[in-house]
N, C-alpha and C positions, 0 to 999 in steps of 0.2 A: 579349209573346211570341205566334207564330203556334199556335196547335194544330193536331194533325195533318187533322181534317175541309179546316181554313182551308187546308192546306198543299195538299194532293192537288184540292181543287179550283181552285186557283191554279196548280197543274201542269199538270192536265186542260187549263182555260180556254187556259191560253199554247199547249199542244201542239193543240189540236183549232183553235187562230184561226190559227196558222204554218203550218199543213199545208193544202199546197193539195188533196191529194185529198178533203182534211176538205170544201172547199168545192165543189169539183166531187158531191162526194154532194148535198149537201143543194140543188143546183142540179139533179140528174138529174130527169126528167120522172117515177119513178116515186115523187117522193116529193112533199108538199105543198110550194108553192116557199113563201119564207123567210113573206113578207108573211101567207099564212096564219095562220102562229104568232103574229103581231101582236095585239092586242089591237083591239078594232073601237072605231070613233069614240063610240060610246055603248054600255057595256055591259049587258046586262041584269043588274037585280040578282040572278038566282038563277045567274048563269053567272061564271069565276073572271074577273076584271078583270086579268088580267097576262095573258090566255091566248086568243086565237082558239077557241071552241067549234070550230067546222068543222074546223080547222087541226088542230088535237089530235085530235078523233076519226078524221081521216082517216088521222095519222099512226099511230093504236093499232091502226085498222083493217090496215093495212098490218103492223106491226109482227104482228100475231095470224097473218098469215096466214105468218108465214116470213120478211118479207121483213128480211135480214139489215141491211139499212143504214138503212131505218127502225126496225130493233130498238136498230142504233148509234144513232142520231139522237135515240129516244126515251128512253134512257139519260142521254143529255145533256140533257137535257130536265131529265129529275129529279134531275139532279147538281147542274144550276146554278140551280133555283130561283128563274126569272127568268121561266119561261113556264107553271110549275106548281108546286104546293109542292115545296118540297125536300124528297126522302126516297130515301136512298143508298140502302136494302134495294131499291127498285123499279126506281135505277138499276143495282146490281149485277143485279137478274135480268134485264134487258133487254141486260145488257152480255154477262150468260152466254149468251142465246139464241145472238145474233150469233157470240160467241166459237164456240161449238162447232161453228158452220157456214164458219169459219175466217177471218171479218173480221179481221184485223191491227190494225184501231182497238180494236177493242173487246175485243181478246184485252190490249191496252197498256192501257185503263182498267180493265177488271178487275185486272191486275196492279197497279196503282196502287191501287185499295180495298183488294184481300188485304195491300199495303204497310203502307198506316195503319190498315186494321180497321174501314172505313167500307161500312157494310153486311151485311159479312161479315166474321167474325171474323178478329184478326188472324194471318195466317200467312205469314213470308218464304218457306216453300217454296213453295208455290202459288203468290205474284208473281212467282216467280223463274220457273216453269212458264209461267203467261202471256205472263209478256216473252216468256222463250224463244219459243214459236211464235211471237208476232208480230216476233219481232226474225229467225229466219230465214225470215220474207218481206220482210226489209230495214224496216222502220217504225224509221225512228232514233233515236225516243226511248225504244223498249224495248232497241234496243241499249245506249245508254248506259246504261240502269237493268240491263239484266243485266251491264254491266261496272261497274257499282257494287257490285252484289249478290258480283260473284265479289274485287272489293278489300276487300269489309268482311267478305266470310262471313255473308251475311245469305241464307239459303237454302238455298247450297250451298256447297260446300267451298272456303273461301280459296284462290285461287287467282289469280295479280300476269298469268301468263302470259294466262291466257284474260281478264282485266277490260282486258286490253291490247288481244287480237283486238277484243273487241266494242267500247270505244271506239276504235277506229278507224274500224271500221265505221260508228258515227254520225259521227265527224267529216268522212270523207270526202262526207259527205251534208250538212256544217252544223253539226250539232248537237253541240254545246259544253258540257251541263252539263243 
């Protein structure tokens, strides 16, 4: 059986590699391009071996100064524990910077930790809050999760009519489930 960390980061992984604005971010010149984050052909041993020194410090450098989609970018970073250790608690706070300055990515993986309690304790109100803004700037996976939210009553009040609007809203964009 999957547990829920497994689960929400197998969410994350599938919605942040199908989304092409996901990819056009982390292609924008204002952020480290991908190869960065690479590991170097030889690494030193006092520096992490999964992880570009340069690449990451550039990206935290950016991430400190505000910039919202390096703050998304570096969230994922710590979620997926593939370029740094893994640790939800750093990717939640990096996901909140973004969030409040009104990224749509990062408002849908915050709602995703408040979902399973990864990072942040668990709370269906607050995911449901997340989706919500990212889901009325269209991002269709917080749509379909706040039309989840509103079929099972997991946040907000049971409700068949509104879990209808907002999957729609994702399907007519793709997204299915």
């Amino acid at each position: 059986s999957q547990s829920a960390a497994e689960a929400c980061a197998k969410h994350l992984k599938e919605f942040i590699e199908k989304s092409g604005k996901r990819t056009a971010a982390l292609q924008s010149p204002s952020l480290p391009a991908p190869s960065a984050l690479l590991p170097s052909a030889e690494p030193s041993p006092s520096s992490n071996s999964t992880l570009s020194d340069k690449g990451i410090e550039t990206l935290k450098e950016q991430a400190a100064s505000g910039d919202a989609g390096a703050q998304f970018k570096l969230g994922t970073v710590y979620l997926g524990g593939q370029k740094a250790p893994e640790d939800y608690t750093q990717a939640s706070s990096w996901f909140r910077k973004a969030a409040v300055q009104g990224d749509a990515d990062a408002q849908f993986a915050l709602g995703e930790l408040y979902f399973f309690g990864d990072g942040v304790p668990k709370d269906y109100s607050q995911a449901a809050v997340w989706w919500r803004m990212a889901a009325e700037q269209g991002d269709a996976g917080a749509e379909s999760e706040l039309g989840y939210a509103y079929y099972s009553g997991q946040g907000v009040p049971k409700d068949y009519a509104q879990s209808m609007v907002w999957w729609h809203k994702a399907a007519e964009q793709g997204e299915i489930g």
